[in-house]
N, C-alpha and C positions, 0 to 999 in steps of 0.2 A: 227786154230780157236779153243778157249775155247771146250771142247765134242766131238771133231773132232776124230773119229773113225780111227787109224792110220792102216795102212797093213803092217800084220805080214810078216816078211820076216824071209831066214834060212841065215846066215851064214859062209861061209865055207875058211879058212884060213890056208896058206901052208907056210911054212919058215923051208926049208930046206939048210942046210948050202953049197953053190956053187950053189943053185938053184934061180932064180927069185921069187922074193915075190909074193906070186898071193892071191886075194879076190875074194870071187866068192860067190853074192848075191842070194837068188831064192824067188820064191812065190809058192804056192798052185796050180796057174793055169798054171805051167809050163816056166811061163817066168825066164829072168836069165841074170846075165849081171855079166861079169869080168873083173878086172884090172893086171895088171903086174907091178912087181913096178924092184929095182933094185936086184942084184944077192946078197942070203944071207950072210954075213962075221961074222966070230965069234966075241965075242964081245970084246974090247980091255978095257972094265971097267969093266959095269955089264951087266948082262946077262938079256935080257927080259922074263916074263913070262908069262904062259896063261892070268893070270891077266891083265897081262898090255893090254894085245893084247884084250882080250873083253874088256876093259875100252877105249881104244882109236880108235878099229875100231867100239866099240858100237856107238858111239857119235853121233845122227842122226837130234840133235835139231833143230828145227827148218824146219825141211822134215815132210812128212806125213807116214814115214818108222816107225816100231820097230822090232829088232832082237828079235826072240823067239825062235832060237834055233844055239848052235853053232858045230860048227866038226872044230876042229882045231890040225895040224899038226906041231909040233913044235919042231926044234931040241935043243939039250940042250948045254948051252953057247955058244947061235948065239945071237947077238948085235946090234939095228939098232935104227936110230931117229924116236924120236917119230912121226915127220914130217910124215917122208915115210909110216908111219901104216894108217895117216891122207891123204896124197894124194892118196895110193891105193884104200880105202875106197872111197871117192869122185869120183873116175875114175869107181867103178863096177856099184855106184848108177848110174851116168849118162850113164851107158851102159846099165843097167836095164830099167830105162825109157825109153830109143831110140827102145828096144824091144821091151817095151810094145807099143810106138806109134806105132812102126812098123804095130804090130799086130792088133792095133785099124784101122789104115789106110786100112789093106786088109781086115779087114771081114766088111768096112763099107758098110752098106746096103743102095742102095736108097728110102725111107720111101714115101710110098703114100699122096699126096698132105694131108690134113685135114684142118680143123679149130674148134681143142675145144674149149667149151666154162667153163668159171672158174665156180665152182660150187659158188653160191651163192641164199639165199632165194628168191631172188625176181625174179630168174627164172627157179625157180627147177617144177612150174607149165606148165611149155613152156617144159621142158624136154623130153617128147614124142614127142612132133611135132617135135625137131632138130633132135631127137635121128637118124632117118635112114637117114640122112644126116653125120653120125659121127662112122657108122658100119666099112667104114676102118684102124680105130684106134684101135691097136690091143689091147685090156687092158690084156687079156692074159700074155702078155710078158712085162707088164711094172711093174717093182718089188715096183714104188712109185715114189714122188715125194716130192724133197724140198726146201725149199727155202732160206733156212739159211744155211751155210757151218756145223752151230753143227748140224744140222739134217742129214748132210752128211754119207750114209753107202756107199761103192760098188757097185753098180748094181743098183741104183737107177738115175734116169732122173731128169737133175737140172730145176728148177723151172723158171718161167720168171722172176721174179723179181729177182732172182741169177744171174744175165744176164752178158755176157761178154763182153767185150769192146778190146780185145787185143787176140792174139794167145797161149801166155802161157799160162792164161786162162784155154783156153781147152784145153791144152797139160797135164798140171798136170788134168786134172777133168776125161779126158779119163784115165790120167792113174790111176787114185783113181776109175777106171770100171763105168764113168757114160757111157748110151751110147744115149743120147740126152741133147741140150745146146740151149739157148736161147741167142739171143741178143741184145744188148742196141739199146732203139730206138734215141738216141741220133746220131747215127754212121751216116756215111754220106753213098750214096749208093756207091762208089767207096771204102768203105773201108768195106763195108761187103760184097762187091764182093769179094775181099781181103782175110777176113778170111774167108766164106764158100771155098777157094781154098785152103786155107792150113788147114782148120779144117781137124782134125780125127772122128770128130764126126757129124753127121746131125744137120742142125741146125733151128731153126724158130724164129719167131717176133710176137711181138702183133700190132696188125693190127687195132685196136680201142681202145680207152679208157681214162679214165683219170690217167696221171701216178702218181704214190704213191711217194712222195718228202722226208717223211721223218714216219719214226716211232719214237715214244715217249715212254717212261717208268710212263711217268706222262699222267694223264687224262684229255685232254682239258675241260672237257666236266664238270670239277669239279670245272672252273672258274664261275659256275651257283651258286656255294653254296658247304657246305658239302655233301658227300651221306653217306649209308649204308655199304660201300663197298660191296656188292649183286651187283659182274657186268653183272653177268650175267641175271639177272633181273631188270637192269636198263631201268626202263622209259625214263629217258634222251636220251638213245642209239635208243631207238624205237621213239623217237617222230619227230618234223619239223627236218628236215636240219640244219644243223649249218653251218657256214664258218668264216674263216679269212678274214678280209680285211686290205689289206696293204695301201702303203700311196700313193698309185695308184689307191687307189678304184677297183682294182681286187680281187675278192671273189673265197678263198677258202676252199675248202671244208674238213673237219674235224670230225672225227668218231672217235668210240671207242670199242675196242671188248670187250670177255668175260673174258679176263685176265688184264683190265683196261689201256691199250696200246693205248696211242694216236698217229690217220694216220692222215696224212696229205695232202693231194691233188693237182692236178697242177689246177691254174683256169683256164685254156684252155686243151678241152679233143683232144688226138691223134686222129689222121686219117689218116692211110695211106692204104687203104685197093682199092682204085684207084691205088696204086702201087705194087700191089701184082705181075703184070706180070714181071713188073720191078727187084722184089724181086725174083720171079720165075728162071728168068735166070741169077740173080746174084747165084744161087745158095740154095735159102732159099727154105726148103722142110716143113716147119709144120709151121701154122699161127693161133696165137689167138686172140680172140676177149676177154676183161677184164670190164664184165659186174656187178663188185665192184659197181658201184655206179649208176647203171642205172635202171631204170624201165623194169617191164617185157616187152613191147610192144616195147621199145626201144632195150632193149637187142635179143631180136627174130629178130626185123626190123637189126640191125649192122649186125646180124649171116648169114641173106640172104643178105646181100649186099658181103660180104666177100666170100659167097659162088658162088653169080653171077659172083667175080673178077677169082674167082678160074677156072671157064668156059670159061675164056677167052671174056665176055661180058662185053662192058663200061662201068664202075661206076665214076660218080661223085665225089670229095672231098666233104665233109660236108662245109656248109657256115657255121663262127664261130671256125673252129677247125685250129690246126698247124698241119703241115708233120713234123715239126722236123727241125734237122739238115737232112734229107735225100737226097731233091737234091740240096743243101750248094753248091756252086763254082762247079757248071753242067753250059754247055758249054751254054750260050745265058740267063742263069739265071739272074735275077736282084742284085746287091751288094748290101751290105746293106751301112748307114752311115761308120762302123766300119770296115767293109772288107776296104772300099775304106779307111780310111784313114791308116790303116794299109799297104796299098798299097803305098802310095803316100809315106810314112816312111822307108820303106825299099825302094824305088826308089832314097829317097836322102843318105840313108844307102851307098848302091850300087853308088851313083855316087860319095861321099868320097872316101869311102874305098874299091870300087872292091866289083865284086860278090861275092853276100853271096850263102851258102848251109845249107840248113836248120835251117838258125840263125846264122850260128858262117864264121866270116870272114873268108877272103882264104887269105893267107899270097904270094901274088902275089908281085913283085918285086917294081910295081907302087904305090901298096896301102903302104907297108912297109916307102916307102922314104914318099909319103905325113902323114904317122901317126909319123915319124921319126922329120917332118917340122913343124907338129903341136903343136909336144911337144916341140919342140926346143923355138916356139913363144912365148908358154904359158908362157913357164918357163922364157923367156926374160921383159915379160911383169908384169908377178908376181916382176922379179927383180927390176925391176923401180918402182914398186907402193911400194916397200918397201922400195927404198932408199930414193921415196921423203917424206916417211913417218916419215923416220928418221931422215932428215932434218929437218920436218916442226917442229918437235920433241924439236932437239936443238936447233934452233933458237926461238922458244918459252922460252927456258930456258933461254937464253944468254940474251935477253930482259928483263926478270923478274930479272935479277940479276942486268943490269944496272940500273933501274929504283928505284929498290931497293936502289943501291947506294947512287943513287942521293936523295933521301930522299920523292920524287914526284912520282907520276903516270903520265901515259903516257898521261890519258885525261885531269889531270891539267895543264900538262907543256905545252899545243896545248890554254887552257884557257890563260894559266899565258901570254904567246907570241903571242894572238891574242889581250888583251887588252893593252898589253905594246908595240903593233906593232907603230914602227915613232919616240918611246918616245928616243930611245937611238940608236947611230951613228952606222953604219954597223959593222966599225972594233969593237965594243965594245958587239955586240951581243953573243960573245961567254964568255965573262966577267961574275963574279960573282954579283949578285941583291941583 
């Protein structure tokens, strides 16, 4: 991403002539990852040089790497493609990262349950009353937070709304040294059991709130009129509520901050904070409550409901709100119209062509000969519809030419032999008139 702060790496490059090619990557924190490529041979054209060797094992586009320093070993008129500098290269980086996860995986620390609350005006009054409910979060050790990948350094804890939905994810985020990760509340709870089992990193959810659908570079908020541009002393921003409504009549909600960025809101607020136990033994260790858009008395009232879940005491879902995808195709759950018919399509899928695996047909012996028979039919049945097409074709033509001939059309000459029908003897009908 655009400002993305990359990790300086060293380096170190050997090509001795009888010796295997070797790259050997490092960082600052000790980690290290190296490749071996083939045995060095002289060169039988030209002869490679330091040059070439920083331009082609520099090459990191597209990684979150930059070399900042090199030690390179190089014997003189040794010879090799440029490939081989390119796949040595690729084989240290991916032994560099497997370090670093390595290392993220063992010193991951189990983190004390929590639930902070996002800072925001409308409950920064509420702020002592939650505060001794929030002393086991170490701020000490937390270097920041953010939410956008440009705002990404090292050592800083990715933000909820940076949230992850996949295991790569967090494999590159640990290994850019965040050492906390958030994740999507879209996820189903079988598949954040999932990644908290292969995360390197601790992970948490937001546990209430209304999710943010979309940010804008344009100002909803300017569809009122012109302003001042003074956003940050905008009226409009402090005044009623505003919302979208779609062609649903669902109302959503719509703000605007101090850099003139239009948010946008889901009109049904989360709640999953009844499943925090659930979340608990999928693995989730840090829960937040995202009091963006709520009242002080509401945002207090979610923070002890989250906290009663944390205790291991019965919480209710909220009447009015959605879980999410969370418990999506859990065992005794309800389908919705689209799971079922989704269901019933792949059931005739499956009874053509053979079990499917994850979409894509299995080329079983059965299914082959009936997709073998199908095309054989198609392709029979296309042949027929073209050849009576090309008949009905020329026999269209061959009649316009007789008729032609004959100096008549076809519904005069049906005229001409319905009024002269009787007048002339059988043998003489084929006779000229």
């Amino acid at each position: 991403a655009a400002g993305m702060q990359a990790v300086a790496l060293r380096a170190s490059v050997t090509a001795i002539k009888g010796q295997p090619l070797m790259v050997v990557v490092s960082d600052d924190r000790g980690n290290h990852g190296q490749a071996e490529g083939d045995a060095v041979e002289a060169a039988r054209s030209i002869a490679i040089t330091e040059d070439d060797v920083i331009e082609h094992v520099g090459r990191l586009g597209g990684t979150p790497y930059r070399i900042v320093e090199w030690d390179i070993q190089l014997d003189e008129g040794v010879g090799m493609g440029f490939s081989a500098l390119h796949k040595c290269r690729a084989a240290a980086i991916d032994a560099y990262e497997e370090a670093v996860l390595d290392l993220a995986t063992h010193e991951r620390r189990e983190r004390g349950l929590a639930c902070p609350v996002l800072d925001t005006s409308r409950v920064k009054s509420a702020a002592d009353k939650m505060a001794a409910f929030v002393t086991r979060i170490n701020f000490n050790e937390t270097t920041g937070v953010v939410q956008t990948l440009g705002e990404f350094e090292p050592g800083k804890a990715i933000g909820p709304k940076l949230y992850a939905t996949n295991p790569d994810a967090l494999r590159v985020w640990a290994a850019l040294g965040a050492d906390f990760a958030w994740l999507s509340p879209e996820l189903t709870l079988a598949q954040v059991k999932q990644l908290c089992d292969a995360s390197p990193l601790p992970l948490g959810m937001v546990v209430h709130g209304r999710q943010e659908l979309m940010v804008s570079d344009h100002c909803f908020l300017m569809a009122e009129g012109p302003c001042d541009g003074k956003c940050a002393k905008c009226k409009r921003r402090k005044g009623a509520p505003r919302f979208y409504k779609d062609r649903k009549g669902y109302l959503f909600p719509v703000t605007a901050d101090i850099y003139g960025r239009g948010h946008l809101y889901n009109a049904v607020k989360l709640d999953i904070s009844h499943a925090i136990g659930d979340l608990r033994r999928a693995g989730v260790t840090g829960y937040a409550v995202d009091t963006t858009l709520l009242e002080e008395a509401e945002g207090e009232e979610q923070f002890y409901r989250a906290r009663r879940a944390l205790q291991g005491k019965p919480v209710e879902k909220e009447e009015g709100c959605t879980a999410g995808n969370l418990f999506r195709n859990r065992t005794g759950a309800k389908k919705t119209v689209r799971e079922k018919e989704a269901e019933r399509r792949a059931a005739k899928r499956e009874e053509r062509w053979g079990k499917t695996f994850d979409g894509n047909r299995v080329d079983s012996s059965a299914s082959i000969k009936a997709g073998k028979e199908a095309r054989e039919e198609y392709e029979l049945q296309e042949a027929r519809s073209a050849a009576r097409a090309q008949r009905k074709e020329k026999g269209g033509l061959a009649g316009a030419k007789n008729r032609a001939s004959r100096g008549d059309s076809g519904t005069k000459r049906k005229v001409v032999r319905k009024e002269n029908r009787g007048k002339f003897p059988p043998n003489n009908r084929g006779a000229k008139r």
